[in-house]
Backbone as a printed PyTorch tensor [residue, N CA C, xyz], in Angstrom:
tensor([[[-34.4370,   5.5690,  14.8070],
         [-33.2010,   6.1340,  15.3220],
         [-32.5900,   7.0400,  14.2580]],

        [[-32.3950,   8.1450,  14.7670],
         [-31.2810,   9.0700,  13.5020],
         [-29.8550,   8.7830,  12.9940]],

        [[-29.8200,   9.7410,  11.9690],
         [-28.6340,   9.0320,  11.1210],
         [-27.3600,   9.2980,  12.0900]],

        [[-27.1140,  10.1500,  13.1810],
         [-26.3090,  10.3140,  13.8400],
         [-26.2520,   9.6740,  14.7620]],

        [[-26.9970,   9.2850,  15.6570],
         [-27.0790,   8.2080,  16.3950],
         [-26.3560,   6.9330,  16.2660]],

        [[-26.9270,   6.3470,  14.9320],
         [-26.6200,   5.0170,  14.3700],
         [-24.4320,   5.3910,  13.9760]],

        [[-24.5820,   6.2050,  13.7850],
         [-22.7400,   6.5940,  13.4780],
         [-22.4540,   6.5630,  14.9800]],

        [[-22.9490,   7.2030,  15.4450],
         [-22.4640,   7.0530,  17.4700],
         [-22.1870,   5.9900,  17.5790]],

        [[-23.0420,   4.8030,  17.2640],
         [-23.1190,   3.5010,  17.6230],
         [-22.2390,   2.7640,  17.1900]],

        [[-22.3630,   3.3570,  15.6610],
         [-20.8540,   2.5130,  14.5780],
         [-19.6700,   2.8490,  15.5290]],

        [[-19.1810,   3.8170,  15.8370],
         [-18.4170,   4.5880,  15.9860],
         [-17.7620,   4.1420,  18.3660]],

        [[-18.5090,   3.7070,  18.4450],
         [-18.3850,   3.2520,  19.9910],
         [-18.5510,   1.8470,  19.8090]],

        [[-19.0550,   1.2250,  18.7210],
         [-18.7280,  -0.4020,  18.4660],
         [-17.0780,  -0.6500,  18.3110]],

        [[-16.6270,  -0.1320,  16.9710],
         [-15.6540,   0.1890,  16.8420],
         [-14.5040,   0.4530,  17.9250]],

        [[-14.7090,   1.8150,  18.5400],
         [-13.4580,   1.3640,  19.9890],
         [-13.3400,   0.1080,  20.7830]],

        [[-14.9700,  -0.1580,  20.8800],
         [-14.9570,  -1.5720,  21.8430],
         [-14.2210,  -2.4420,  20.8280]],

        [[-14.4880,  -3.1860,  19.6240],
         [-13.8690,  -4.0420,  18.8480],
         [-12.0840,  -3.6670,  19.0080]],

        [[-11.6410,  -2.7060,  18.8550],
         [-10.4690,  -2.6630,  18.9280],
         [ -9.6470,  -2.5470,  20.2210]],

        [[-10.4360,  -2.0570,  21.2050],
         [-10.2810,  -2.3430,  22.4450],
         [ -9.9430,  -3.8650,  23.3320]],

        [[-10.6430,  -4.3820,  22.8330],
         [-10.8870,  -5.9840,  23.1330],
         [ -9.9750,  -6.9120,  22.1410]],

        [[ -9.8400,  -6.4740,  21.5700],
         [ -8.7400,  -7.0370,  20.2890],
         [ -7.2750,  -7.3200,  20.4280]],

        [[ -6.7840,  -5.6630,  20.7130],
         [ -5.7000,  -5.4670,  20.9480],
         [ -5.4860,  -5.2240,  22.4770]],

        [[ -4.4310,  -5.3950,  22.7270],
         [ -3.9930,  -5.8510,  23.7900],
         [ -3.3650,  -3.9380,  24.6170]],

        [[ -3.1600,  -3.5300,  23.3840],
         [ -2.8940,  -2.1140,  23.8330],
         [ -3.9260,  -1.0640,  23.1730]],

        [[ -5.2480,  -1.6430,  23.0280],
         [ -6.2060,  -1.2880,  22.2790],
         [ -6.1440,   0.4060,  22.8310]],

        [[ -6.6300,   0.3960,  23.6780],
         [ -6.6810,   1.5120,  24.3400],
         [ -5.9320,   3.1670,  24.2940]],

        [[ -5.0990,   2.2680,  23.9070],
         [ -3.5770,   3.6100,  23.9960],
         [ -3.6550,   3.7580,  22.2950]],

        [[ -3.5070,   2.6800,  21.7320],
         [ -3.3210,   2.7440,  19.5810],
         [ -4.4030,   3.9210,  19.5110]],

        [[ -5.5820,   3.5370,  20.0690],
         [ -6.5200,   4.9250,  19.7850],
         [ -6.2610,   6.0790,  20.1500]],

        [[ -5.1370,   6.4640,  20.7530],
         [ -4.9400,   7.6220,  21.0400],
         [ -3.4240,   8.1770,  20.5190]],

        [[ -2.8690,   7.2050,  19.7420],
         [ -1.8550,   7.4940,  19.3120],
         [ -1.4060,   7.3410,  17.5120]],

        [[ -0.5480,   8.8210,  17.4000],
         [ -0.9380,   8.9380,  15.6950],
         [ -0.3260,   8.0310,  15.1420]],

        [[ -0.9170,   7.8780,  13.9860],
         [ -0.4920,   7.2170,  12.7960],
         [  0.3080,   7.5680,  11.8420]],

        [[  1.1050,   7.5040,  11.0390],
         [  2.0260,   7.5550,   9.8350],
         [  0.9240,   7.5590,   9.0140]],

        [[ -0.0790,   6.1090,   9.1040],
         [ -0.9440,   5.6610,   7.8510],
         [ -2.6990,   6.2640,   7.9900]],

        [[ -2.3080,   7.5080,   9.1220],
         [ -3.4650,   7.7850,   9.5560],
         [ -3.2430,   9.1360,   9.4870]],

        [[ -2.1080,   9.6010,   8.2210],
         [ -1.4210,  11.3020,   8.2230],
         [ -0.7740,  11.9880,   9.3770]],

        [[ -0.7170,  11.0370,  10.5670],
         [ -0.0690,  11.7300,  11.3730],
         [ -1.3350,  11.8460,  12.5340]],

        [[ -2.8480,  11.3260,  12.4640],
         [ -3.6270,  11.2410,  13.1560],
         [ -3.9120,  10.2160,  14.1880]],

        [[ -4.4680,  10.6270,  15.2690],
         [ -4.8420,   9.1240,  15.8410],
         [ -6.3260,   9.0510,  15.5750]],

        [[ -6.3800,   7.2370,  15.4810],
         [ -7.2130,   6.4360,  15.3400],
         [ -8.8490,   7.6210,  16.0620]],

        [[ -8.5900,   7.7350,  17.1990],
         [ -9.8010,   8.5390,  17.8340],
         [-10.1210,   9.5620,  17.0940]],

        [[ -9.0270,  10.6100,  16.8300],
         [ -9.6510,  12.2230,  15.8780],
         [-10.4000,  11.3240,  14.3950]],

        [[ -9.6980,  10.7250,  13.7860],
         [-10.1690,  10.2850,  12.3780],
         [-11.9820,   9.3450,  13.0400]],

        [[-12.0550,   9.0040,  13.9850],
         [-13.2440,   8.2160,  14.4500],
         [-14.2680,   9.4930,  14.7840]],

        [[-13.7750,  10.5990,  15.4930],
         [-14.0560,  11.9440,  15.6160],
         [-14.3030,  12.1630,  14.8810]],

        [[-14.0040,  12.5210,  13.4080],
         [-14.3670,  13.5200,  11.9650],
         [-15.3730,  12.4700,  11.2590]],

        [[-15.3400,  11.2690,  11.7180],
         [-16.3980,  10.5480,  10.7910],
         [-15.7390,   9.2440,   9.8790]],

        [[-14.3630,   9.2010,   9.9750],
         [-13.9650,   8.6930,   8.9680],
         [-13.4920,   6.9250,   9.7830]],

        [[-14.8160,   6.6100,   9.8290],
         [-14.2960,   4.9950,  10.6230],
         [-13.6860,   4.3730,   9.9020]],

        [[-13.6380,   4.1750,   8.4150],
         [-13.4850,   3.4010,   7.3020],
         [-11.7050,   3.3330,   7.4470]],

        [[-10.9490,   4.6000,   7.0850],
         [ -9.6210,   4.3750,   7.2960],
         [ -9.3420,   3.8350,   8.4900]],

        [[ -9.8710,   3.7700,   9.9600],
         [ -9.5660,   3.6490,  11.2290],
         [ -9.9630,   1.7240,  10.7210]],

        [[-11.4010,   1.5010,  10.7750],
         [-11.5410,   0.2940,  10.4490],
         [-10.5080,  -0.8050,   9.8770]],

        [[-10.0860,  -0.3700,   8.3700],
         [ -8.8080,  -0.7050,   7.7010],
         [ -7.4650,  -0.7630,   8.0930]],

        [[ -6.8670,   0.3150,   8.6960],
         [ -5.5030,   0.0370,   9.0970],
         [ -5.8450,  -1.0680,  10.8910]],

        [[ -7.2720,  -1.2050,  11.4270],
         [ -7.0450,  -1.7780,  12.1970],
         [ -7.1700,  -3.3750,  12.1470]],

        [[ -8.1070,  -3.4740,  11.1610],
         [ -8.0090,  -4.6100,  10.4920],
         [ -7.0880,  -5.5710,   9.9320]],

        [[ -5.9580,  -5.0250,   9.3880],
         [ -5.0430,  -4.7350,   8.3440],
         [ -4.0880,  -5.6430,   9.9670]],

        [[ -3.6950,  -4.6650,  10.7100],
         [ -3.1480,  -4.9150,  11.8440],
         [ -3.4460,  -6.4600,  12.6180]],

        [[ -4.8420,  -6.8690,  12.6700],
         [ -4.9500,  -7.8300,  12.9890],
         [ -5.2110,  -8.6300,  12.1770]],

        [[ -5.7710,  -9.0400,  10.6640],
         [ -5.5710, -10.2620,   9.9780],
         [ -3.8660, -10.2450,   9.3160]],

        [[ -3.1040,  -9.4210,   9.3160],
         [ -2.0710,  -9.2890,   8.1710],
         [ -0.6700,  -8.8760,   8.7940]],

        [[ -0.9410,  -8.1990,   9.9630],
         [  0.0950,  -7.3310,  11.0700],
         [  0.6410,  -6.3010,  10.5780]],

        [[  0.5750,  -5.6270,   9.5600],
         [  1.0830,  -4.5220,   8.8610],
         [  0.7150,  -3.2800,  10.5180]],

        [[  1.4030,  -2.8250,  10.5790],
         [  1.2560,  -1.7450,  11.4520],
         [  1.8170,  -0.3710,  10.4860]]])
């Protein structure tokens, strides 16, 4: 499988995990962040950058920091 592929995959795991998580999973991904520069969760998942998306969503559910 290619290296882009396997990021597709990261990257559509990811919505599902936060999808299923949160209760307004759905909508947080489409709405910007303060801690995301003013981005939403989806564009930053868009450019590649799961890692910040990962973290503040994480962050959200072990800690509740929003």
């Amino acid at each position: 499988m290619a290296a882009g592929h396997l990021r597709d995959d990261e990257a559509e795991a990811l919505r599902a995990e936060i999808r299923n998580a949160l209760p307004y999973g759905s909508d947080w991904l489409v709405t910007p962040h303060q801690l995301l520069g003013g981005d939403t969760p989806q564009d930053r998942i868009l450019a590649g950058d799961l890692e910040s998306v990962r973290n503040l969503f994480h962050s959200i559910l072990y800690i509740g920091a929003v």
